[in-house]
C-alpha positions in Angstrom: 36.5 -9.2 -42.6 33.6 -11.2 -41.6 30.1 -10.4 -40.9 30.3 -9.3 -37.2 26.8 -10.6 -36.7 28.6 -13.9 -37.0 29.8 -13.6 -33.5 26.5 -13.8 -31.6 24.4 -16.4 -31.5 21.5 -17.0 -34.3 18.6 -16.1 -31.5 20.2 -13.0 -30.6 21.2 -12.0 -34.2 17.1 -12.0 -34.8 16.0 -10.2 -31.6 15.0 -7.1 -32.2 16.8 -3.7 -30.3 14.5 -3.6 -27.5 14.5 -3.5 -23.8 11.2 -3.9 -21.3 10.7 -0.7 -19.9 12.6 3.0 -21.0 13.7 4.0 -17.4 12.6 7.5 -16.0 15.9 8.6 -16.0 16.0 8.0 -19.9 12.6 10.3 -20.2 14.8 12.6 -18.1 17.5 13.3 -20.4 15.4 13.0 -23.4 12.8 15.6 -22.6 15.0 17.5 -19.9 12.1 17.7 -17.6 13.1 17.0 -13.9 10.6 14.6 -12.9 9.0 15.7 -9.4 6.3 12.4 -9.1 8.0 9.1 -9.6 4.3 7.3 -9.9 5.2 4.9 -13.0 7.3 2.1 -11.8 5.2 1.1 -9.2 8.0 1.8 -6.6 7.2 2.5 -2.8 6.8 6.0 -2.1 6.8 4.6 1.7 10.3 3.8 1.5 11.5 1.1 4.0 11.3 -0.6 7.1 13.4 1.5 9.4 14.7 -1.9 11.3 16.0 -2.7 7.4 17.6 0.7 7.3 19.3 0.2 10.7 20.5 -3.2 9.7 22.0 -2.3 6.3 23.2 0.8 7.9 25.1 -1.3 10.4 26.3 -3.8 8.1 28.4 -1.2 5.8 31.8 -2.6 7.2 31.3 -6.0 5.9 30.5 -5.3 2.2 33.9 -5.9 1.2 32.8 -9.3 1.0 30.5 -11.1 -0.8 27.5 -12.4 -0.1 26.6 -15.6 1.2 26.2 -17.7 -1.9 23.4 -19.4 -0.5 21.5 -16.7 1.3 21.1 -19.0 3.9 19.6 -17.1 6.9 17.1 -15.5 4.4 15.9 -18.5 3.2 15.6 -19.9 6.6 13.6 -17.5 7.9 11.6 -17.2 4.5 10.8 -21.1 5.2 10.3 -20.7 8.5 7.4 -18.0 8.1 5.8 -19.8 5.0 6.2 -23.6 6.9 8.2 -25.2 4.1 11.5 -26.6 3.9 14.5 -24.8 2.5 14.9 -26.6 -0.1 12.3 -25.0 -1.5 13.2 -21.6 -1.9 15.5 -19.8 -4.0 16.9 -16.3 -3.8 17.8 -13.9 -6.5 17.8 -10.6 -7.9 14.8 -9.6 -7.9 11.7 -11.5 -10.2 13.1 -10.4 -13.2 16.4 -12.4 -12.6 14.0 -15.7 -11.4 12.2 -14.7 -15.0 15.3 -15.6 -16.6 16.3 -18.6 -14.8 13.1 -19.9 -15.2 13.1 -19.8 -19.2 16.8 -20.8 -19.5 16.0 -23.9 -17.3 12.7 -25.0 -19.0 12.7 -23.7 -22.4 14.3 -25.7 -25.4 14.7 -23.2 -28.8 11.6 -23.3 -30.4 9.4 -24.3 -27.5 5.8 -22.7 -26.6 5.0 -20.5 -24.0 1.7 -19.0 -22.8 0.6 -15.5 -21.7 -1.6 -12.9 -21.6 -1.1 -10.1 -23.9 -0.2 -6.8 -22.1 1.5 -8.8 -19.2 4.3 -8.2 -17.3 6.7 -7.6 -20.3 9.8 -9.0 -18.6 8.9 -12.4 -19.0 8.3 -12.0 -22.3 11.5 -10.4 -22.6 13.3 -13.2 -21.4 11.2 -15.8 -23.4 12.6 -14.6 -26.8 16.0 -14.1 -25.2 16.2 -17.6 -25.0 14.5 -18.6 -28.5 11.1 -19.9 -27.0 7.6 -19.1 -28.9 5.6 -16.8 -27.2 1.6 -17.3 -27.5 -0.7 -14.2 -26.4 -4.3 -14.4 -25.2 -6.4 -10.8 -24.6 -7.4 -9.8 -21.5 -11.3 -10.4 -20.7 -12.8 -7.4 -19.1 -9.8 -6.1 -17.6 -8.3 -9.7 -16.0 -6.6 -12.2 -17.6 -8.6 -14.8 -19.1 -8.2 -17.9 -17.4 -10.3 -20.4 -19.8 -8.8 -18.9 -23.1 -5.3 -19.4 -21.3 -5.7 -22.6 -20.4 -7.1 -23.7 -23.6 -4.2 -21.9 -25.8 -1.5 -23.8 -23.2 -3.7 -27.3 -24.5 -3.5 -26.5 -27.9 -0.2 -25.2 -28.0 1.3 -27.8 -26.4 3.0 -24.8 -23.9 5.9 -25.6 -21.5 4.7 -22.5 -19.2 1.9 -20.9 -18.8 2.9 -17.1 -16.8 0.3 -16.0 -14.5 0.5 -12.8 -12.1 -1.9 -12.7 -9.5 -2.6 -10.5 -8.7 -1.8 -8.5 -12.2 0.2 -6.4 -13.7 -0.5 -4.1 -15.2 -4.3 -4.3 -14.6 -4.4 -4.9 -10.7 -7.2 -7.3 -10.9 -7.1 -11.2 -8.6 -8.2 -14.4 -8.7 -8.9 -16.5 -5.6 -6.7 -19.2 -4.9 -9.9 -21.9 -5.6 -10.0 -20.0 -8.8 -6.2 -20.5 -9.2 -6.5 -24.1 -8.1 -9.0 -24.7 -10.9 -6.9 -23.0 -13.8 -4.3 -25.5 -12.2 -6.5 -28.3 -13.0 -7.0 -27.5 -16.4 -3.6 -27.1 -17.7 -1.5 -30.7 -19.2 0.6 -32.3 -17.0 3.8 -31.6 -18.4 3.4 -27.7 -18.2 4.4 -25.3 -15.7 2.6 -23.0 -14.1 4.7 -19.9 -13.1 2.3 -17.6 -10.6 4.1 -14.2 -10.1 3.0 -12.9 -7.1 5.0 -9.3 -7.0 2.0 -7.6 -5.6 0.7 -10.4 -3.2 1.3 -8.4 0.4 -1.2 -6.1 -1.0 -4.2 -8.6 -1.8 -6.7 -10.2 0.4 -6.1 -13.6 2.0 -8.6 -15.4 -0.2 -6.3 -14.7 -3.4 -2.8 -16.6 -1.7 -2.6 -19.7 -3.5 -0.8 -22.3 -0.8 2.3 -24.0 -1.4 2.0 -27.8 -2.2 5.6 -29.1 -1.5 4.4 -32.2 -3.7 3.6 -30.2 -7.0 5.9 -29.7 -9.5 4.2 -27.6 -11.9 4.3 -24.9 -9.8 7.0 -21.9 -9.4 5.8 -18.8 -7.2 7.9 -16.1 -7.3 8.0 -12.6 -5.1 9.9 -9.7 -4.4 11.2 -7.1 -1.7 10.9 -4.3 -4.1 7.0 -3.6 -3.3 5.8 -3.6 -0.1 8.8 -4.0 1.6 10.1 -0.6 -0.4 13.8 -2.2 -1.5 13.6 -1.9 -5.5 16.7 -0.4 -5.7 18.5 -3.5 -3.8 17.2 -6.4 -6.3 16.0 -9.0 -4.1 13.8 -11.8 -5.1 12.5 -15.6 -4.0 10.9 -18.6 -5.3 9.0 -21.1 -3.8 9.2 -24.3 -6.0 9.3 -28.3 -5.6 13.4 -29.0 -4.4 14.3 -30.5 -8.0 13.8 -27.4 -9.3 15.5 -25.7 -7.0 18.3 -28.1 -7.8 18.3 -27.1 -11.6 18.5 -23.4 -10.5 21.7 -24.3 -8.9 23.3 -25.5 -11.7 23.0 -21.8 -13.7 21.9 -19.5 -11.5 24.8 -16.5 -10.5 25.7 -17.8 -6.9 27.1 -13.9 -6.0 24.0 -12.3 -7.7 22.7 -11.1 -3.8 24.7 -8.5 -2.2 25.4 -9.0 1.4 23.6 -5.4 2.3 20.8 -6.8 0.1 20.3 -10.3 2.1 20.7 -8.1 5.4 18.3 -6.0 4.8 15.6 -7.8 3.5 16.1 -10.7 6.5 15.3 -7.0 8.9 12.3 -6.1 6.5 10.7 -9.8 7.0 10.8 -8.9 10.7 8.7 -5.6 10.4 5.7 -7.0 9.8 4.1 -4.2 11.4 5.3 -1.7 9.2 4.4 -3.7 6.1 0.9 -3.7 7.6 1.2 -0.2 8.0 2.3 0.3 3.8 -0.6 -1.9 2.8 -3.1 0.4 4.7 -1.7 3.5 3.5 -2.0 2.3 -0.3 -5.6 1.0 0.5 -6.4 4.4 1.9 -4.7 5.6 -1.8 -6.7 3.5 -3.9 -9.8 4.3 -2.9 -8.7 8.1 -3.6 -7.8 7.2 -7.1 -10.9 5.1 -7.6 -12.9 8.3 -6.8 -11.0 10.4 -8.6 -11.3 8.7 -11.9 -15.1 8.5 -11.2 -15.2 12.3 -11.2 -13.0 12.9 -14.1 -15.5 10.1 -16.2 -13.0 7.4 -16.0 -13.5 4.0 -14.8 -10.5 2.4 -12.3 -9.8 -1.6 -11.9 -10.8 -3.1 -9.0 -7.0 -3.4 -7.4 -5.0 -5.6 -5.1 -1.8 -3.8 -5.9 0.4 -0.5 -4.9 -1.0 0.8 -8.1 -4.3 1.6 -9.8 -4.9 1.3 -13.4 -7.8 4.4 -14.6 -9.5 3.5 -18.0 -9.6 6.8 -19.7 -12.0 5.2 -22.6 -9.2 5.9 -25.7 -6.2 5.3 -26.3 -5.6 8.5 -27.9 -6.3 10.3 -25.0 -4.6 8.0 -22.4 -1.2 9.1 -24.7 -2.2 12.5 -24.8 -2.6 12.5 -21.1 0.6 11.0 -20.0 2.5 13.1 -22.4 1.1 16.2 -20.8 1.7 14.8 -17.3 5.5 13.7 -18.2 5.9 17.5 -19.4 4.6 18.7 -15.7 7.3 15.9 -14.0 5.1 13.4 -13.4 5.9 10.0 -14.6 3.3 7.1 -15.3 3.0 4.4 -17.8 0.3 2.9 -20.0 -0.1 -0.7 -20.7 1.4 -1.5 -24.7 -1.2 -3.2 -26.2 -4.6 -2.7 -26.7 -7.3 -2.4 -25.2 -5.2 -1.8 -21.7 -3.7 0.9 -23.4 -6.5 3.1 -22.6 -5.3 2.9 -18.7 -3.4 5.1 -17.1 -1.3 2.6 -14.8 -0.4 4.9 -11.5 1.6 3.8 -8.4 -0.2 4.9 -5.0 2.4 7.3 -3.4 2.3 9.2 -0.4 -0.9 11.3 0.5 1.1 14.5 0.0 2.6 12.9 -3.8 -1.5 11.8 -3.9 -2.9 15.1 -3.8 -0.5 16.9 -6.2 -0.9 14.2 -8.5 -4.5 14.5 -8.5 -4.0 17.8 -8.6 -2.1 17.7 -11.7 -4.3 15.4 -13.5 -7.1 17.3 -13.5 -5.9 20.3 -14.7 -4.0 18.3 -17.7 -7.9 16.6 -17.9 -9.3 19.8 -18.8 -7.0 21.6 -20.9 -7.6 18.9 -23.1 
């Protein structure tokens, strides 16, 4: 018989067994510890807009049938909000599905790619899926180095450069004159994909605007943040309309459920309680910020529903979350080094807050 690894493709035969991220459910089953404080997947403990609820909760009879394959009334109001044209705009499921579109539709087998090391690992993910060469530049002082990124893009010869802003898994921003300038710096002929996940929760000066004449330019965002819909996979793109066009021509036109699409058009018309979310993990990161003070740590300035603590070691960040996973409580630390001396911690309610606290510093000094 032949060699079964015959039957997949010569990229996948040489990917390694590896996934992004090992669910909490996984950690669940392998340590049988119930987790109590979901605080590693930077989820909203804040849940979502009741008007969302009420919509999805009223659109239950329908789901029968698809959804519509264009997620047109989304995408209307989506354009109508951000002063653009449809055209412009794309709707999937969730960033990480935009992740993969994106390298499918630019990337040739072989071709570079630039990014900082320790980013969102997703992206990276889907760059080897599709046979592309991934170059990594270290984070500078906790944010992503916008020179060294620029320059490896120049000598690379890169056909994207991946940018979150703000970041994952640090929380640090650039302003969007910053952004504009890192723009300017990269060729002509390579992308710049800004994922802006966490954007609700940064201040105006970081929004980079949309410039319906630039091609080199995809922004993606989500629903899953501040909007509190992880669990439904919704996702959009803003990007000039002939790339738009090319998504068409691979992406899954069902991949949106029609409870999905209802609910996040409902959660786009909540503003206030979106408001309301970003206050509440203001009000959290400041906690954190003071906590880690106490407990000798330093925390990242942050523009995100999370806040990542530098513990100083990396040896003690593992030894930390391991003793917090055994008490239920889930976070993660960045892979690579030096991030992974951070504890990276989603800002949950002030009730999940206080135990968490709680929690830590008794783990803090037992050891």
């Amino acid at each position: 018989m032949a060699d079964q690894s015959l039957l997949f493709s010569r990229i996948v035969t040489d990917l390694p067994e590896t996934v992004p991220f090992v669910p909490p459910e996984e950690l669940e089953r392998k340590t049988g510890v119930k987790i109590r404080l979901r605080l590693g997947a930077n989820e909203s403990s804040f849940g979502m807009s009741p008007l969302a609820r009420e919509a999805m909760a009223n659109s239950l009879g329908e789901n029968h049938l698809y959804g519509d394959a264009l997620s047109f009334d989304l995408k209307e109001e989506l354009a109508a909000r951000h002063g653009i044209g449809k055209e412009m705009i794309t709707v999937a499921g969730g960033i990480d599905e935009l992740l993969g579109w994106i390298a499918r539709v630019f990337l040739n087998p072989g071709e570079p790619v630039t990014a900082s090391l320790g980013s969102y690992p997703t992206f990276h993910y889907h760059v080897a899926g599709f046979g592309g060469r991934l170059h990594q530049v270290p984070y500078r002082k906790g944010k992503n180095d916008l020179d060294a990124l620029a320059d490896t893009a120049r000598h690379t010869g890169s056909r994207i450069v991946y940018l979150a802003n703000p970041d994952n898994p640090t929380g640090t921003w650039f302003t969007a004159d910053e952004l504009k300038e890192f723009r300017r710096q990269l060729p002509a002929d390579c992308l710049l994909l800004l994922d802006e996940a966490y954007i609700e929760f940064a201040p105006e000066k970081a929004h980079f605007p949309v410039d319906p004449a630039d091609p080199g330019v995809i922004r993606t965002r989500t629903f899953s943040k501040a909007h509190g819909m992880a669990g439904l996979r919704v996702g959009y793109a803003f990007a000039h309309r002939e790339i738009i066009t090319a998504f068409d021509k691979i992406r899954n036109h069902f991949g949106v459920s029609r409870i999905a699409q209802t609910g996040a058009l409902a959660a786009l018309k909540d503003e206030g309680f979106v408001r309301q979310v970003v206050r509440e993990v203001a009000a959290g990161r400041r906690e954190y910020e003071a906590v880690a003070k106490t407990l000798g740590f330093t925390a990242y300035p942050s523009a995100t529903n999370f806040v990542a603590i530098d513990t100083g070691d990396a040896n003690r960040a593992a030894a930390i979350r391991e003793a917090l996973w055994q008490r239920g409580v889930f976070i993660r630390i960045p892979g690579v080094a030096p991030l992974n001396r951070c504890l990276r911690v989603s800002v949950g309610t002030p009730a999940e807050r206080q135990e968490f606290v709680r929690i830590l510093r008794e783990v803090v000094q037992e050891l």
